[in-house]
Predicted model as a PDB file, atoms N, CA, C, CB and O in Angstrom, pLDDT in the B-factor column:
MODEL        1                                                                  
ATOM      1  N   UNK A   1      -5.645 221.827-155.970  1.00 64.00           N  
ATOM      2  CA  UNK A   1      -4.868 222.672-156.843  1.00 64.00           C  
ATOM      3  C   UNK A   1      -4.107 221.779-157.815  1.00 64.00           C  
ATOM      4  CB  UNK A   1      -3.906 223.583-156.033  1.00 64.00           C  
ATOM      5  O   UNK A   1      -3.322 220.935-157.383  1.00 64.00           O  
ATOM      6  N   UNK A   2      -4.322 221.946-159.123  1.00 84.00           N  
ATOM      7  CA  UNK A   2      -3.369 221.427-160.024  1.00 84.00           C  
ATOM      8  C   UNK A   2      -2.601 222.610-160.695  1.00 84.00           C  
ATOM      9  CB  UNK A   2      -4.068 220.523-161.062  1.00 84.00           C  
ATOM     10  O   UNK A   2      -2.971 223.781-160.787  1.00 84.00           O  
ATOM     11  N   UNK A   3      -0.955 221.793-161.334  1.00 91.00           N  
ATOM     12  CA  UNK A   3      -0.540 222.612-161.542  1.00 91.00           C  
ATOM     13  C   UNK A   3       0.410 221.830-162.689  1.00 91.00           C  
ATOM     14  CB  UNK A   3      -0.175 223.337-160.399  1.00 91.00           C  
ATOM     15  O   UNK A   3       0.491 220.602-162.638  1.00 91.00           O  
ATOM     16  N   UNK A   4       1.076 222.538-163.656  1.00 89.00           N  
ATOM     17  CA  UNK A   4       2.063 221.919-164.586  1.00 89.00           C  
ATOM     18  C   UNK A   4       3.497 222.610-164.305  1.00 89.00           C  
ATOM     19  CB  UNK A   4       1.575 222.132-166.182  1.00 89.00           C  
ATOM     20  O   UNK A   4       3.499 223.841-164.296  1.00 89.00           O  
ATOM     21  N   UNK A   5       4.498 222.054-164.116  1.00 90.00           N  
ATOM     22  CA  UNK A   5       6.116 222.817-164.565  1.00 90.00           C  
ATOM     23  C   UNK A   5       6.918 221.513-164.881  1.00 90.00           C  
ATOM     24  CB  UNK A   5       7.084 223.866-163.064  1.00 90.00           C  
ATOM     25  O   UNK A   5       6.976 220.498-164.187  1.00 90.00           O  
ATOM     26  N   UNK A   6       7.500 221.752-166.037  1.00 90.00           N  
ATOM     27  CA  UNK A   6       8.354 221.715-166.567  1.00 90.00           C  
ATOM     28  C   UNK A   6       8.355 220.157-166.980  1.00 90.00           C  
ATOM     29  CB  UNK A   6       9.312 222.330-165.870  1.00 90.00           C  
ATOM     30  O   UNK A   6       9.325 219.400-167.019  1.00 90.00           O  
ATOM     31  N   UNK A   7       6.813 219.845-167.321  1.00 89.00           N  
ATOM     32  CA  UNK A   7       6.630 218.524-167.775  1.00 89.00           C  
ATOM     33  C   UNK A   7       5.871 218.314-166.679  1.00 89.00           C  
ATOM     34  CB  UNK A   7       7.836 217.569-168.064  1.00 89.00           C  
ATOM     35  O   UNK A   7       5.184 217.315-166.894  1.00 89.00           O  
ATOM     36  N   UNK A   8       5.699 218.673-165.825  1.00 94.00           N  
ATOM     37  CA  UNK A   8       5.224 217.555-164.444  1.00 94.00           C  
ATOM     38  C   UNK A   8       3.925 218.173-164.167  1.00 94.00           C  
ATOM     39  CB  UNK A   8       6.335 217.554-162.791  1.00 94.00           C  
ATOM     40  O   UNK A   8       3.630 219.367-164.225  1.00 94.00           O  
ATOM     41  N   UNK A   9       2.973 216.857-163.763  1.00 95.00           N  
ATOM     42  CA  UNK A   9       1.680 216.937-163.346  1.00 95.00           C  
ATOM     43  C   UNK A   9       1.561 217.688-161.691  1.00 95.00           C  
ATOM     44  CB  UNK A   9       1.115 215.357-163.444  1.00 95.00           C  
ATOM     45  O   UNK A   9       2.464 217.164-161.040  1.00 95.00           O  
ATOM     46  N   UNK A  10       1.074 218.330-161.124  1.00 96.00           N  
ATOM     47  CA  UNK A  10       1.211 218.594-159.553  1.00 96.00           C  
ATOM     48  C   UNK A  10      -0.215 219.001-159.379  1.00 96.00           C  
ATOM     49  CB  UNK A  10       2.407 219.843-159.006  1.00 96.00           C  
ATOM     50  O   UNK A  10      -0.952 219.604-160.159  1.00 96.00           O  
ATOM     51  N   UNK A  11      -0.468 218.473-158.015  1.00 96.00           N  
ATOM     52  CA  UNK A  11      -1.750 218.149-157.669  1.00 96.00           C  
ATOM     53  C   UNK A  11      -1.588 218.046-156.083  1.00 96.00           C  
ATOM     54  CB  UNK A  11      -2.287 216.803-158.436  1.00 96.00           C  
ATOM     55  O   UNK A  11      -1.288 216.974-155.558  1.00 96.00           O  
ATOM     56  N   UNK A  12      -1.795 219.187-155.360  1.00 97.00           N  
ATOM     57  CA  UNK A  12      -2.295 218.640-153.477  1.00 97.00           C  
ATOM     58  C   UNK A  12      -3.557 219.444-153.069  1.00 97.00           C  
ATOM     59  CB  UNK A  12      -0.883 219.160-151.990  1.00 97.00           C  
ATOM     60  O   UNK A  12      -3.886 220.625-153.184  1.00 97.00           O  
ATOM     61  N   UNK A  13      -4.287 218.030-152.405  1.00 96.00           N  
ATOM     62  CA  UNK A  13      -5.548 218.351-151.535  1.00 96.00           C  
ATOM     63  C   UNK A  13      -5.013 217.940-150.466  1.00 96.00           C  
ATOM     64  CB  UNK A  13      -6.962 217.700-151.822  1.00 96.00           C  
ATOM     65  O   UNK A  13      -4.022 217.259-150.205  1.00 96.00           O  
ATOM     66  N   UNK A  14      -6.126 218.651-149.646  1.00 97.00           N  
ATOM     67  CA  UNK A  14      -7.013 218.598-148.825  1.00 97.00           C  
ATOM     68  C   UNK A  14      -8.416 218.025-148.262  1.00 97.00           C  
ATOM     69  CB  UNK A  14      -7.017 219.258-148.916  1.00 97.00           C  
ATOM     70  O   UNK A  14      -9.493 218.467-148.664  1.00 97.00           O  
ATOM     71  N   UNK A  15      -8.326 217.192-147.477  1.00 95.00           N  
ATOM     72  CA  UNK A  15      -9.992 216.654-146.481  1.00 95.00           C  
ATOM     73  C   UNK A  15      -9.850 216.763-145.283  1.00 95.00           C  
ATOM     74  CB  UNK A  15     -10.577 215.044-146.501  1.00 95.00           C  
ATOM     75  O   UNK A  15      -8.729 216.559-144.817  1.00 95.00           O  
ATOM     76  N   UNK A  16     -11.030 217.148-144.354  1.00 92.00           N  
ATOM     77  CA  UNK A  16     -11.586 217.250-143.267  1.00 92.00           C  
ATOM     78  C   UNK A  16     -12.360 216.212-143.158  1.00 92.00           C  
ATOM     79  CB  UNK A  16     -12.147 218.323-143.092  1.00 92.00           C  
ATOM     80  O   UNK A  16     -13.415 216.340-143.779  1.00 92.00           O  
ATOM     81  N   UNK A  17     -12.163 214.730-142.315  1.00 89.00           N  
ATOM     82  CA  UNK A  17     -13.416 214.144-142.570  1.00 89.00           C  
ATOM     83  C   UNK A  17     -14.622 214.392-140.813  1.00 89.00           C  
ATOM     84  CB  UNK A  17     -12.913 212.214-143.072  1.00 89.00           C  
ATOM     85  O   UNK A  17     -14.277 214.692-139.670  1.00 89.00           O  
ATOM     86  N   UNK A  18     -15.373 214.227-141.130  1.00 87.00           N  
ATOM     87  CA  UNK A  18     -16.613 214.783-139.926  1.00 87.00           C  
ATOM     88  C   UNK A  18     -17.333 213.320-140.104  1.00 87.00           C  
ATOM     89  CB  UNK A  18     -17.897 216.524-140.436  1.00 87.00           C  
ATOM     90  O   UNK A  18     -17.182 212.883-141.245  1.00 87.00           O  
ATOM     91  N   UNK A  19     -17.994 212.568-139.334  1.00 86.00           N  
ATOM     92  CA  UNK A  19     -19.216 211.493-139.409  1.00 86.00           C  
ATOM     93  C   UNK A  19     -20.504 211.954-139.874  1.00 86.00           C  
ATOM     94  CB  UNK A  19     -19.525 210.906-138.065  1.00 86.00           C  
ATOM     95  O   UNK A  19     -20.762 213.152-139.998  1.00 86.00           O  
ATOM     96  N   UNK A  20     -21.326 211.011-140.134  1.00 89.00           N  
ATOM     97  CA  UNK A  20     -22.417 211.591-140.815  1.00 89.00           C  
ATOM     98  C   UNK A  20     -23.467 211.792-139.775  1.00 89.00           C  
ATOM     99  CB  UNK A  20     -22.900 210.733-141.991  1.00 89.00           C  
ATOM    100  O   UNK A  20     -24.410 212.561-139.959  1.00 89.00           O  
ATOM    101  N   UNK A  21     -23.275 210.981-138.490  1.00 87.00           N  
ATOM    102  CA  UNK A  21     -24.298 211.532-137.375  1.00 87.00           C  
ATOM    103  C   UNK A  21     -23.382 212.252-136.286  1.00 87.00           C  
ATOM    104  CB  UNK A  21     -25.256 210.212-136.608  1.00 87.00           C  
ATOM    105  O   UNK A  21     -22.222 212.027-135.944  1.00 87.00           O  
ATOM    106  N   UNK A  22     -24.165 213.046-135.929  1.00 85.00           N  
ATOM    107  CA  UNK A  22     -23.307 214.058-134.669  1.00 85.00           C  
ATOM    108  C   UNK A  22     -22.264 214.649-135.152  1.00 85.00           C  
ATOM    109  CB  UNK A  22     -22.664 213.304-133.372  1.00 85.00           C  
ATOM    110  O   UNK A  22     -21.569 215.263-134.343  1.00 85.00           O  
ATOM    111  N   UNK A  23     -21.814 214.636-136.731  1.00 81.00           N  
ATOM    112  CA  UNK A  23     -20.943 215.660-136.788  1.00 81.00           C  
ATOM    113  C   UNK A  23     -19.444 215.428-136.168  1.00 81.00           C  
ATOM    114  CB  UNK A  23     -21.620 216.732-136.144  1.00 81.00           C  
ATOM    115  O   UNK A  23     -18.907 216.431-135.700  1.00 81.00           O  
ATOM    116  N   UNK A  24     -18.807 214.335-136.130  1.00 83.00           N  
ATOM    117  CA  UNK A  24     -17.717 214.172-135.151  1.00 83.00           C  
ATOM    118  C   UNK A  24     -16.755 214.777-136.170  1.00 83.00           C  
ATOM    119  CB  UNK A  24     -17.370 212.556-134.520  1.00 83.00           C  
ATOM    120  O   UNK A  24     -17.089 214.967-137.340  1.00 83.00           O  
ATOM    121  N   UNK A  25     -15.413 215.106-135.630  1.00 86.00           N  
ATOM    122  CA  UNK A  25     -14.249 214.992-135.945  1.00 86.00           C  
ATOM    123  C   UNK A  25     -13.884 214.220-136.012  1.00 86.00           C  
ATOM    124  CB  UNK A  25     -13.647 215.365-135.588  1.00 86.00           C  
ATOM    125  O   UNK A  25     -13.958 213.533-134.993  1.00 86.00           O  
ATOM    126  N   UNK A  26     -13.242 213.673-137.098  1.00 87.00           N  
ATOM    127  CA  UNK A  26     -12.691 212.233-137.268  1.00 87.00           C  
ATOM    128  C   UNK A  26     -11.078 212.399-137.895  1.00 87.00           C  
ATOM    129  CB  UNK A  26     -13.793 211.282-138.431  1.00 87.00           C  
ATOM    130  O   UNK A  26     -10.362 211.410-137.741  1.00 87.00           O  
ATOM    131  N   UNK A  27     -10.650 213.255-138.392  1.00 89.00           N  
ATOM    132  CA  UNK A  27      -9.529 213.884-138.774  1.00 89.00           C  
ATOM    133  C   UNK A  27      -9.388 214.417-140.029  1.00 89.00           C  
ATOM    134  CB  UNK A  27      -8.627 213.165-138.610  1.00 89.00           C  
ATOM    135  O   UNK A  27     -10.313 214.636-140.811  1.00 89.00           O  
ATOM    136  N   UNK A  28      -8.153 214.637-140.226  1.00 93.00           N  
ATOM    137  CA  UNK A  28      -7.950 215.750-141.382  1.00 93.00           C  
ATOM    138  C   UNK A  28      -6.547 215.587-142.329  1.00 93.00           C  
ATOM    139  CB  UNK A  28      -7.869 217.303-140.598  1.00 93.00           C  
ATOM    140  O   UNK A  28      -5.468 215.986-141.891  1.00 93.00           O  
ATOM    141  N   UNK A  29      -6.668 214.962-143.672  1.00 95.00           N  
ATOM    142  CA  UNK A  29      -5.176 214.427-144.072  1.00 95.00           C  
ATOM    143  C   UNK A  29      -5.331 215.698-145.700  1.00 95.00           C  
ATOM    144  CB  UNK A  29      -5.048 211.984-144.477  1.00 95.00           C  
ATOM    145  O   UNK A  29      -6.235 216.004-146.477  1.00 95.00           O  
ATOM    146  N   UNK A  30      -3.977 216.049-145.527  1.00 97.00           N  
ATOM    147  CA  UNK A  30      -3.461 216.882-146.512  1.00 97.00           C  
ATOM    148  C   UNK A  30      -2.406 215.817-147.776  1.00 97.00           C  
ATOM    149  CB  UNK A  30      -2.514 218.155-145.556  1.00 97.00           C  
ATOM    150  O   UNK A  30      -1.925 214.781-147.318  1.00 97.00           O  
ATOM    151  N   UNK A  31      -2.236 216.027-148.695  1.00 97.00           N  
ATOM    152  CA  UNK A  31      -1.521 215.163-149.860  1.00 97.00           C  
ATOM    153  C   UNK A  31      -1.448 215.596-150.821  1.00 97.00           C  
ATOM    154  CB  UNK A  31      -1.931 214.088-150.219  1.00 97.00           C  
ATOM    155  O   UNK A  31      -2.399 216.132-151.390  1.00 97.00           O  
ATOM    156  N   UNK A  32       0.293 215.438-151.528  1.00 97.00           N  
ATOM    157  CA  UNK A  32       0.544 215.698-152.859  1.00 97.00           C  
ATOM    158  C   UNK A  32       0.942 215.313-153.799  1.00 97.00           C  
ATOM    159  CB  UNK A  32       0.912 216.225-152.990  1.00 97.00           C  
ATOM    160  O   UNK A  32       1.343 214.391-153.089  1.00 97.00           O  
ATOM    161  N   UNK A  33       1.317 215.023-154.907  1.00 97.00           N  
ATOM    162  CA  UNK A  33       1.518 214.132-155.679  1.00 97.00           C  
ATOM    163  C   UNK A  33       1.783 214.811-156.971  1.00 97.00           C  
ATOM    164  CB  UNK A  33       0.512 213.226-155.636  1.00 97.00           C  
ATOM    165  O   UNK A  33       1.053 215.640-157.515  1.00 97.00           O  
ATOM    166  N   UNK A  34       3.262 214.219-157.520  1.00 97.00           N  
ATOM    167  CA  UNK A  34       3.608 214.555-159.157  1.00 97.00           C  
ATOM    168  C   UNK A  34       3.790 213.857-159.890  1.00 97.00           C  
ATOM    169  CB  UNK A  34       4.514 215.149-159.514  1.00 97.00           C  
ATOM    170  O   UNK A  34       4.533 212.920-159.598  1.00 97.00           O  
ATOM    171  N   UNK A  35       3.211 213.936-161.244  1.00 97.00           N  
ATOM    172  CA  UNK A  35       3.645 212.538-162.182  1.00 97.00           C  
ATOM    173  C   UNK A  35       4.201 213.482-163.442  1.00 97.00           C  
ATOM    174  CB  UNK A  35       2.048 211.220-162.727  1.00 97.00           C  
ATOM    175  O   UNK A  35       4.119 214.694-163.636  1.00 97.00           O  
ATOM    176  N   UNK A  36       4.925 212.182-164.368  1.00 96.00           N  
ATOM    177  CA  UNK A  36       5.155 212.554-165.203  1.00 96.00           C  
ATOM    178  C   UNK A  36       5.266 211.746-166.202  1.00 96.00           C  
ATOM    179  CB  UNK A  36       5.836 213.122-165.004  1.00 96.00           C  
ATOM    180  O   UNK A  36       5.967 210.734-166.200  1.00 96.00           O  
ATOM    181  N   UNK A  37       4.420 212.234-167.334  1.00 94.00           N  
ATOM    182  CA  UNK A  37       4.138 211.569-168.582  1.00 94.00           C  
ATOM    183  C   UNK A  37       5.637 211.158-169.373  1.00 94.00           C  
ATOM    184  CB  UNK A  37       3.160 212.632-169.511  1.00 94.00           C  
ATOM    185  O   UNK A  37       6.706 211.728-169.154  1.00 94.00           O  
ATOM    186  N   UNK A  38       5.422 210.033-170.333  1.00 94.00           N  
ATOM    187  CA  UNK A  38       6.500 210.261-171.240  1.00 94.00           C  
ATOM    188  C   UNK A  38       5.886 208.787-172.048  1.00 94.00           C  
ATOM    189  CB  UNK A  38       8.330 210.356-170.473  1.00 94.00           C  
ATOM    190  O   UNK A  38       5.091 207.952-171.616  1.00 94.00           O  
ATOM    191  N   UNK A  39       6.496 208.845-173.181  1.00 94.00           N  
ATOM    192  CA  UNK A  39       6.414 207.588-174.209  1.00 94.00           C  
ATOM    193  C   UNK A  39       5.058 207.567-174.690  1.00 94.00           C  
ATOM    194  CB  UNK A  39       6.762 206.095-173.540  1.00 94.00           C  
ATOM    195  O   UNK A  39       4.745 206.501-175.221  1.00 94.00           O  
ATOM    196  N   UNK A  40       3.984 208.638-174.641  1.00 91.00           N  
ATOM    197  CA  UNK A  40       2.996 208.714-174.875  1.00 91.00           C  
ATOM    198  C   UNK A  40       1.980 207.935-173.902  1.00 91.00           C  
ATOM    199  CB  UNK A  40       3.046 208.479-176.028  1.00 91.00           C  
ATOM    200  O   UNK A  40       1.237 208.706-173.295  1.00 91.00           O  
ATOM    201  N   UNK A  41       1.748 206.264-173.562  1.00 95.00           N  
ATOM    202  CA  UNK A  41       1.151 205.961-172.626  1.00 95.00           C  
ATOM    203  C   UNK A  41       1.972 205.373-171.210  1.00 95.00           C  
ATOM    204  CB  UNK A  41       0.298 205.165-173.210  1.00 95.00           C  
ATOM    205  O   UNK A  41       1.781 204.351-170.551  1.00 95.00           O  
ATOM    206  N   UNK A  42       2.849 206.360-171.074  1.00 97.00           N  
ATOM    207  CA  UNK A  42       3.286 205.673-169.547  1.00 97.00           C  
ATOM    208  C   UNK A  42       3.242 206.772-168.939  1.00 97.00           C  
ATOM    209  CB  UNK A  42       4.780 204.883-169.272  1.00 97.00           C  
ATOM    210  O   UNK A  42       2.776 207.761-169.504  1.00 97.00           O  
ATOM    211  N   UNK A  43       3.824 206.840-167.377  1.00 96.00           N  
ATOM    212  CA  UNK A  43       3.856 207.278-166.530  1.00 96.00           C  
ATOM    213  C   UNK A  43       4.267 207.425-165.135  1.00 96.00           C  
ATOM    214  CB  UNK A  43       3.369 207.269-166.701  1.00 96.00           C  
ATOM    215  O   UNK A  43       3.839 206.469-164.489  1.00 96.00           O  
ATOM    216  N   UNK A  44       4.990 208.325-164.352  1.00 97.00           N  
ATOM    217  CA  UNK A  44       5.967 207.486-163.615  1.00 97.00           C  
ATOM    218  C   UNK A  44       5.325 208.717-162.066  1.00 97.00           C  
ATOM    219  CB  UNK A  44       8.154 207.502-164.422  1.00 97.00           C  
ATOM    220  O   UNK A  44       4.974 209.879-162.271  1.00 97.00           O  
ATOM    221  N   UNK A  45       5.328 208.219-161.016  1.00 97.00           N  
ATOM    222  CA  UNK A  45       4.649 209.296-160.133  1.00 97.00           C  
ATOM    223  C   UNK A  45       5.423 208.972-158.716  1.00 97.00           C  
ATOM    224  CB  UNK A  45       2.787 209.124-160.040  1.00 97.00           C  
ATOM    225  O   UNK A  45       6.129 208.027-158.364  1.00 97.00           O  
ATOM    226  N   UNK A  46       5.017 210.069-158.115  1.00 98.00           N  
ATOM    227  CA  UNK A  46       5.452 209.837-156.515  1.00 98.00           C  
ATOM    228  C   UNK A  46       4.367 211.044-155.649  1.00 98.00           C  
ATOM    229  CB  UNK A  46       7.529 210.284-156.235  1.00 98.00           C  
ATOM    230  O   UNK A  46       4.362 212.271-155.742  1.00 98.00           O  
ATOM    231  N   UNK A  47       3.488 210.106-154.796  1.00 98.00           N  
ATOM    232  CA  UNK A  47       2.422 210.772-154.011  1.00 98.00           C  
ATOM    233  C   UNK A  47       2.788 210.660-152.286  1.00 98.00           C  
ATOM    234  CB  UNK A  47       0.899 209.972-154.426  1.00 98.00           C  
ATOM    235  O   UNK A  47       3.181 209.561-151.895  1.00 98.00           O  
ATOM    236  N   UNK A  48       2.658 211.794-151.264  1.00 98.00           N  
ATOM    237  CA  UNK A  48       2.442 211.917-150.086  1.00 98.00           C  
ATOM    238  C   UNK A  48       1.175 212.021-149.393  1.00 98.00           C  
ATOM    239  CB  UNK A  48       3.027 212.713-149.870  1.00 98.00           C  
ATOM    240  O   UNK A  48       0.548 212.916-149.959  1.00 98.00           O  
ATOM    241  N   UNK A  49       0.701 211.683-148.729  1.00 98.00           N  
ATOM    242  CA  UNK A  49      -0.276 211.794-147.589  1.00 98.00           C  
ATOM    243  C   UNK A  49      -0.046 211.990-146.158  1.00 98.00           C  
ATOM    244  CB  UNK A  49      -0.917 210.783-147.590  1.00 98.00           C  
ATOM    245  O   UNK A  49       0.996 211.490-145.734  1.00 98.00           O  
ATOM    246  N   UNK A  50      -0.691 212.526-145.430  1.00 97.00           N  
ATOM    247  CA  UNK A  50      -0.694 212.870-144.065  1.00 97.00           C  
ATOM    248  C   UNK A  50      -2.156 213.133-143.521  1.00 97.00           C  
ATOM    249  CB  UNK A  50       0.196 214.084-143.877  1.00 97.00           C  
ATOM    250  O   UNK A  50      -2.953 213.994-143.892  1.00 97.00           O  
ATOM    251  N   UNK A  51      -2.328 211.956-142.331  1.00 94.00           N  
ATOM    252  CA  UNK A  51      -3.422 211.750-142.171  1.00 94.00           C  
ATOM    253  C   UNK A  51      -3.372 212.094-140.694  1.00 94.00           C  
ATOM    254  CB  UNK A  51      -3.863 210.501-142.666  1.00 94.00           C  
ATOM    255  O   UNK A  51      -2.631 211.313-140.096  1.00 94.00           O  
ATOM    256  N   UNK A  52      -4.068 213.255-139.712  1.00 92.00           N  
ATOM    257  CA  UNK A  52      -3.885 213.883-138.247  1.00 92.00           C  
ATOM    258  C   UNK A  52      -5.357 213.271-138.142  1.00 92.00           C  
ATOM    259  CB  UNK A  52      -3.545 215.838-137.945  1.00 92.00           C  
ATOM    260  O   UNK A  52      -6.361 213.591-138.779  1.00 92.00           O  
ATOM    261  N   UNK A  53      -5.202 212.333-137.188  1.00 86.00           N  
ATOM    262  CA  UNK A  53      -6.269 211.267-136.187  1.00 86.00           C  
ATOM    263  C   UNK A  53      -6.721 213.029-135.658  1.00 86.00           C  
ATOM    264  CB  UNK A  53      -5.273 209.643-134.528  1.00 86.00           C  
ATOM    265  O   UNK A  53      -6.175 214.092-135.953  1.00 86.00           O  
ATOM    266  N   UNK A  54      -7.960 212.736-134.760  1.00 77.00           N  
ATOM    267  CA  UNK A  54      -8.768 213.775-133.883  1.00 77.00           C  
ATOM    268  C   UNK A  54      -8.759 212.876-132.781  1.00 77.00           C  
ATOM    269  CB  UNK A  54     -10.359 214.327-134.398  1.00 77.00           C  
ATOM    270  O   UNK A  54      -9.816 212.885-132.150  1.00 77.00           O  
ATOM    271  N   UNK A  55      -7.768 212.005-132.308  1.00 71.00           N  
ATOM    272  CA  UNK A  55      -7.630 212.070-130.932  1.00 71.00           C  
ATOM    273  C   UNK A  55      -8.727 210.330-130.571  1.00 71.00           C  
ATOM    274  CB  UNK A  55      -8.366 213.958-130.248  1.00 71.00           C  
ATOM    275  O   UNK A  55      -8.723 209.837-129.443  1.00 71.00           O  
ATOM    276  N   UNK A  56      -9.432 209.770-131.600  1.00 68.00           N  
ATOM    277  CA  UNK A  56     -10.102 208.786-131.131  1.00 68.00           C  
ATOM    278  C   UNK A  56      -9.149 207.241-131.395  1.00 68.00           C  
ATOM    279  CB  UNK A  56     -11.572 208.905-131.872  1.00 68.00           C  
ATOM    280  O   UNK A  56      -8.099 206.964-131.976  1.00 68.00           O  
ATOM    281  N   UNK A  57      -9.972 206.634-130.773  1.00 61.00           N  
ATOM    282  CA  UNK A  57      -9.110 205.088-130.932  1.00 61.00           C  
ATOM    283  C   UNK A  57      -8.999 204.755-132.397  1.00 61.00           C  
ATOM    284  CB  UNK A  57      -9.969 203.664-130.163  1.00 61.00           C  
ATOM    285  O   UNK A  57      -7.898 204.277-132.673  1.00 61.00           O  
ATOM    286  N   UNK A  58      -9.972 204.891-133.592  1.00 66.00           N  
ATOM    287  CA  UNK A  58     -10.176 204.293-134.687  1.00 66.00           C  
ATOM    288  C   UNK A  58      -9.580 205.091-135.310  1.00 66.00           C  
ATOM    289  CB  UNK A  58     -11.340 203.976-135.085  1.00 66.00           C  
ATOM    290  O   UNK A  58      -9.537 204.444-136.357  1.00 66.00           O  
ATOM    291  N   UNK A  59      -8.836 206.399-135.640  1.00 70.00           N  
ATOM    292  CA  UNK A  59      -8.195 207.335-136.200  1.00 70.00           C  
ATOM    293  C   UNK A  59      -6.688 207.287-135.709  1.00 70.00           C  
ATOM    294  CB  UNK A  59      -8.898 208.567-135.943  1.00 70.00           C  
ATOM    295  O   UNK A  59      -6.566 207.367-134.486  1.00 70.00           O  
ATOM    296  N   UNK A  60      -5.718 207.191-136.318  1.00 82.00           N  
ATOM    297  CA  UNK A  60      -4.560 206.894-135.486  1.00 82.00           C  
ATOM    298  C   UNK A  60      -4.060 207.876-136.676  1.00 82.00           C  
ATOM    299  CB  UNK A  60      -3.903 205.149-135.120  1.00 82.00           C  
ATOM    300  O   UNK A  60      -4.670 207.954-137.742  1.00 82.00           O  
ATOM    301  N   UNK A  61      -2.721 208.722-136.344  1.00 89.00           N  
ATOM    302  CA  UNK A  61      -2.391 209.550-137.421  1.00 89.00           C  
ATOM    303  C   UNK A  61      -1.128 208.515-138.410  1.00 89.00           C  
ATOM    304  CB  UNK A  61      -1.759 211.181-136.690  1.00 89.00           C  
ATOM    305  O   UNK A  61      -0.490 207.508-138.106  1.00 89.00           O  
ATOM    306  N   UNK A  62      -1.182 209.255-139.525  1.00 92.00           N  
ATOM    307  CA  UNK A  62      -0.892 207.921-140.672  1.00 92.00           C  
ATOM    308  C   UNK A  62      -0.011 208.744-141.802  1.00 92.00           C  
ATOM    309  CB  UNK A  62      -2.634 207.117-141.537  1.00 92.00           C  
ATOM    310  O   UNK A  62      -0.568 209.815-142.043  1.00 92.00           O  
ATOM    311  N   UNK A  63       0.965 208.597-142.418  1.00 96.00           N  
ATOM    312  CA  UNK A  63       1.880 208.957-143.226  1.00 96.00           C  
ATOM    313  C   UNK A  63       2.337 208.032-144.451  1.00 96.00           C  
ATOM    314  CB  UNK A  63       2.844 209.223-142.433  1.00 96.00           C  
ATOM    315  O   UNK A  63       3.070 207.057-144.283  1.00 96.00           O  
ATOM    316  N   UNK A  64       1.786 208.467-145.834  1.00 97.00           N  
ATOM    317  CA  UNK A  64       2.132 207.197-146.435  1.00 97.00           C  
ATOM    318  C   UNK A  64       3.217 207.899-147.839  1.00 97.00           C  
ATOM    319  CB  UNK A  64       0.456 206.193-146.962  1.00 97.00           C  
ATOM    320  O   UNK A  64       3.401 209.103-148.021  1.00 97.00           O  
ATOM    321  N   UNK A  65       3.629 207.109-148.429  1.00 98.00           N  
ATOM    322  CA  UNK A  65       4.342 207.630-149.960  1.00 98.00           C  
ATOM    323  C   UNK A  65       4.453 206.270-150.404  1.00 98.00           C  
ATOM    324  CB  UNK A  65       6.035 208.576-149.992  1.00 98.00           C  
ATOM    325  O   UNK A  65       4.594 205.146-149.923  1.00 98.00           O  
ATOM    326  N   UNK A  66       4.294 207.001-151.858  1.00 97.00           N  
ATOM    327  CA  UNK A  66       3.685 206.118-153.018  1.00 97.00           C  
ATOM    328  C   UNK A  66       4.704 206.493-154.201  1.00 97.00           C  
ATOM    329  CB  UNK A  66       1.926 206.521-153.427  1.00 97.00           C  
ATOM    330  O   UNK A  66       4.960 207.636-154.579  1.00 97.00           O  
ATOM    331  N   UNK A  67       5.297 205.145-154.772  1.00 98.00           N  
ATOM    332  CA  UNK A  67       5.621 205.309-155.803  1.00 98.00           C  
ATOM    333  C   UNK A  67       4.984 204.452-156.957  1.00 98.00           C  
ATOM    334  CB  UNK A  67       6.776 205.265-155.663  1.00 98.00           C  
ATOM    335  O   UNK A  67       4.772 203.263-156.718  1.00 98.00           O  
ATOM    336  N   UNK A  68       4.676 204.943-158.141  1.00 97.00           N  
ATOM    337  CA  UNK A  68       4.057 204.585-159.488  1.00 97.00           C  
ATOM    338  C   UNK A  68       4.436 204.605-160.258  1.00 97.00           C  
ATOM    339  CB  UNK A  68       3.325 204.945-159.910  1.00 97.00           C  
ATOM    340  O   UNK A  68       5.235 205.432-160.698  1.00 97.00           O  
ATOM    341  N   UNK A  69       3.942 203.545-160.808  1.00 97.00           N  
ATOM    342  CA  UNK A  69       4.278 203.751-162.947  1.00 97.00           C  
ATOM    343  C   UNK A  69       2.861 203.161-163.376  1.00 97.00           C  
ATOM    344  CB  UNK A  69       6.021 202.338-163.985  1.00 97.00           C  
ATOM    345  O   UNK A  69       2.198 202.183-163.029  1.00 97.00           O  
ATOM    346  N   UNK A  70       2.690 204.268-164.347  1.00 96.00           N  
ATOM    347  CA  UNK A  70       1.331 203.844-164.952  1.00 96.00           C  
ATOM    348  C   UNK A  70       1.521 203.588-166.538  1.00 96.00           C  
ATOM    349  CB  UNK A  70       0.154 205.066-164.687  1.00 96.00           C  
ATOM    350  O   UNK A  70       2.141 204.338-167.293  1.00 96.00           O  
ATOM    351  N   UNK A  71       0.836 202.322-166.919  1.00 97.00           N  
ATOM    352  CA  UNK A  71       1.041 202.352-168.554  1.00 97.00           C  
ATOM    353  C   UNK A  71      -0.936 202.516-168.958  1.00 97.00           C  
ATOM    354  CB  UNK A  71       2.078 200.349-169.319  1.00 97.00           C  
ATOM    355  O   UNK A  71      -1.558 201.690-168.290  1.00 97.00           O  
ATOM    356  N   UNK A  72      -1.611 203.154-169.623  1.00 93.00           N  
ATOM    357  CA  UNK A  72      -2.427 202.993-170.674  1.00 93.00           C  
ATOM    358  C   UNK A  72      -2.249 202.938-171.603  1.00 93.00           C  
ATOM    359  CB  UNK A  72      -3.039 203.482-170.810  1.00 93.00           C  
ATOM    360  O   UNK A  72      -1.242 203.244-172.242  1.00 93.00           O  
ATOM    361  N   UNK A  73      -3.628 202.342-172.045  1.00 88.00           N  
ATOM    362  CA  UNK A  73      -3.652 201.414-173.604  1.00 88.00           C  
ATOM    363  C   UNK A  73      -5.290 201.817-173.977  1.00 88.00           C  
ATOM    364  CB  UNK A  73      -3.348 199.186-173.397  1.00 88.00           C  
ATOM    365  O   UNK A  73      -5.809 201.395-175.010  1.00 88.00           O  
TER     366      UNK A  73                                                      
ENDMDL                                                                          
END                                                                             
């Protein structure tokens, strides 16, 4: 879903990830994230993630935030 208010970029997905043989559960992370333009090429953001392991050793559940500044040219 994207979305605009009041200047601001907004954007949260969703993944389910599954393996490619047998179909496993491997987990499932939701995340959102807003930026906001200004000065024509910059950009300044702050993103969440949440990552729910399915219970195996190699999946551990995971929480991250992100802060950004983006310049293009």
């Amino acid at each position: 879903m994207i979305a605009k208010v009041a200047g601001l970029n907004l954007l949260a997905k969703y993944h389910k990830f599954d393996s490619d043989y047998g179909d496993i559960d491997i987990g499932k992370e939701w995340g959102v994230s807003a930026t906001y333009p200004f000065a024509n090429h910059y950009s300044v953001g702050i993103k969440y993630a949440s990552f729910s392991g399915a219970g195996y050793s190699f999946s551990n559940d995971t929480d991250k935030l992100w802060l950004t500044f983006q310049a293009n040219y």
